[in-house]
N, C-alpha and C positions, 0 to 999 in steps of 0.2 A: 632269349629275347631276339627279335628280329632285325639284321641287321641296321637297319635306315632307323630304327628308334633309338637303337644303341649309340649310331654313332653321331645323333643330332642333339643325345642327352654327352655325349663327352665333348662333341663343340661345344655344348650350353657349357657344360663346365666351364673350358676356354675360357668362353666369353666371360664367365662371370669374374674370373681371376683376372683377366685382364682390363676390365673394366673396374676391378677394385683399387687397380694395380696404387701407387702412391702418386707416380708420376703423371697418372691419368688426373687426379684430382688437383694434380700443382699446374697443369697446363692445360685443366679446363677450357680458359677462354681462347686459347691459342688457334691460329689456323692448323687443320689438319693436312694431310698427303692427301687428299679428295677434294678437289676444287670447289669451296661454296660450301663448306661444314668447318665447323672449329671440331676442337678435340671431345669438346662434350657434347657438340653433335651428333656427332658420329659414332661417339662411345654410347650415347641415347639408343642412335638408330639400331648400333650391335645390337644392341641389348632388348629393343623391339623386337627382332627376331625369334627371341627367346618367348617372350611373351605372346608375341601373336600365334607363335605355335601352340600353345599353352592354349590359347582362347580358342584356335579352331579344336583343337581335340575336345576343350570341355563343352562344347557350341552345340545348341538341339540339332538332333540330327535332320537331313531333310527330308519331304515326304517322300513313302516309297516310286519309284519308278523316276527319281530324278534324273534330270542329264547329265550325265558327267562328262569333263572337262578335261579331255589328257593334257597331259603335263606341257608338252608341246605348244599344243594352242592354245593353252593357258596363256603361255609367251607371244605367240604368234598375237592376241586379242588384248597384249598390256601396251596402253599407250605411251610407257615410259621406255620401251626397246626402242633403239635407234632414233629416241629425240637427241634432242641438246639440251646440252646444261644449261641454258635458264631457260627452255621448253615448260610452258606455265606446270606441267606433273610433274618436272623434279625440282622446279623450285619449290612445289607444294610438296612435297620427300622432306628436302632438306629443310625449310619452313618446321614441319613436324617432328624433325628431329632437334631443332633447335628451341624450341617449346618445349618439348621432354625434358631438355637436357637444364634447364631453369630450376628445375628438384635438383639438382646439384648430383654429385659426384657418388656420393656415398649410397644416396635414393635410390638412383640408377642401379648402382650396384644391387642394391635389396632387391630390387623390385626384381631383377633379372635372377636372381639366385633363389626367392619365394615362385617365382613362374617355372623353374626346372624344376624344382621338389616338385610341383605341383603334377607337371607332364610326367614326371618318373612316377606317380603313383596312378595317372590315368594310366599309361602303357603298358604299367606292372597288374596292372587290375583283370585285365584280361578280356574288359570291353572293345577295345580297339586293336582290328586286326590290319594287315597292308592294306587288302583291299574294302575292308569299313568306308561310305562314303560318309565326310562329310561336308559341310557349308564354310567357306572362308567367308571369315566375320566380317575381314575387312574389302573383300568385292561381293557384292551386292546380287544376288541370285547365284554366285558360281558354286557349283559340289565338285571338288575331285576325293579320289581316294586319299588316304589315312599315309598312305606310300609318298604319295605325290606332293601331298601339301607338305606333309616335311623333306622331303626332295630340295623344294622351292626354299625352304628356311632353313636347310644346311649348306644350301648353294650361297646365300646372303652371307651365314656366319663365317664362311672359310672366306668369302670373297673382303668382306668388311674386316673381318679377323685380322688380316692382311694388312688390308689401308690403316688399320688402328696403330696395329704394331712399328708398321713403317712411320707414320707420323710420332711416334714415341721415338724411332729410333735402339727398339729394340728384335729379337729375335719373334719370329711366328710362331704361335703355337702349333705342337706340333700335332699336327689331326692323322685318323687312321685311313693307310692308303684305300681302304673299303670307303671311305668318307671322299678322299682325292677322287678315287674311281667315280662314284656315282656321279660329283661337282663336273669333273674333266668331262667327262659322257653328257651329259646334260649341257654344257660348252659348246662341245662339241657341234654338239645337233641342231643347236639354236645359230649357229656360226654359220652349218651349214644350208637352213633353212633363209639366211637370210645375204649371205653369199654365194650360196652355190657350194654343192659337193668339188667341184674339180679346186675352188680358192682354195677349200680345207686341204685337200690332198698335196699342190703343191707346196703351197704354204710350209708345211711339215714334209716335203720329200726332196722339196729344190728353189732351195733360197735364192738361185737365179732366174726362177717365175714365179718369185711368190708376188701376192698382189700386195695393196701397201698396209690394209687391213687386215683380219677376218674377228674381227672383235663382234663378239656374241652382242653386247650390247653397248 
């Protein structure tokens, strides 16, 4: 299997373990490590990831000769990069993840562990290749590749993965550096698209000019 399917069905896993976890259900209503999500919103949101991936791979494909969307300005065109936290799109984020997260603790979990079955047997199928385009369900006209759009939903899982764990107070799952690589790389680019190449470079080569950011988003 190729790697970006593999390693977006062993985040899923992650997620789904970690969203089962016991302590995720005891501290549901709590606030999270994420500004503006409790723990089951956020353990919602993970777990959307899971799912929406799910829904773009099984989703009619578009017609031929569509435009596709590289990955980049995929981001470059999301009006939730470089807003603020209560910028009306990520109060409408966290809003939907708090809605999810009202199915409770255990739902969440199902739902999230039936949506990775479901993408392991599209991917296993041998219908969907990297470059497969298809339609993300949830923006409205975009197609990117089969690569890309789970790109975008391993970059989420490792990223939320994280805030989930850290608001438990426990250890990160641990994902495969082919998983790190592609996240970090796609950071990266997005950092530097929206910084400048030279923030990136010092940032990481000289802590004595680095600027005070270069946070991707």
């Amino acid at each position: 299997m190729v790697t970006i399917f593999e390693d977006f069905l062993a985040a899923a896993d992650a997620a789904v373990e970690l969203i089962g976890a016991r302590a995720v259900a005891e501290r549901w209503g709590e606030p999270s490590a994420l500004a503006g999500f409790t723990i089951g919103g956020l353990a919602a949101h993970l777990g959307w990831q899971v799912q929406s991936g799910r829904l773009a791979l099984a989703a009619p494909r578009p017609e031929p000769g569509a435009v596709v969307t590289p990955l980049l300005e995929h981001y470059a065109r999301a009006a939730w990069v470089g807003a603020g936290l209560d910028a009306p799109v990520n109060l409408g984020i966290r809003d939907a993840g708090e809605e999810r997260a009202k199915a409770g603790a255990g739902e969440q979990a199902r739902l999230t562990a039936l949506a990775r079955e479901e993408a392991a047997k599209l991917l296993a199928s041998g219908e969907v290749e990297p470059e497969t385009v298809i339609a993300m369900p949830w923006v409205e006209g975009r197609a990117m590749t089969a690569a890309d759009v789970l790109t975008t939903r391993l970059m989420e899982l490792l990223v939320h993965g994280d805030d989930l764990a850290v608001s438990l107070g426990v250890a990160t799952p641990e994902y495969a550096e082919s998983a790190y690589a592609t996240v970090n790389d796609l950071l990266l680019r997005v950092s530097a698209r929206r910084h400048g190449s030279l923030a990136v470079l010092r940032t990481l080569s000289r802590a004595e000019r680095a600027p005070e950011t270069i946070a991707a988003f």
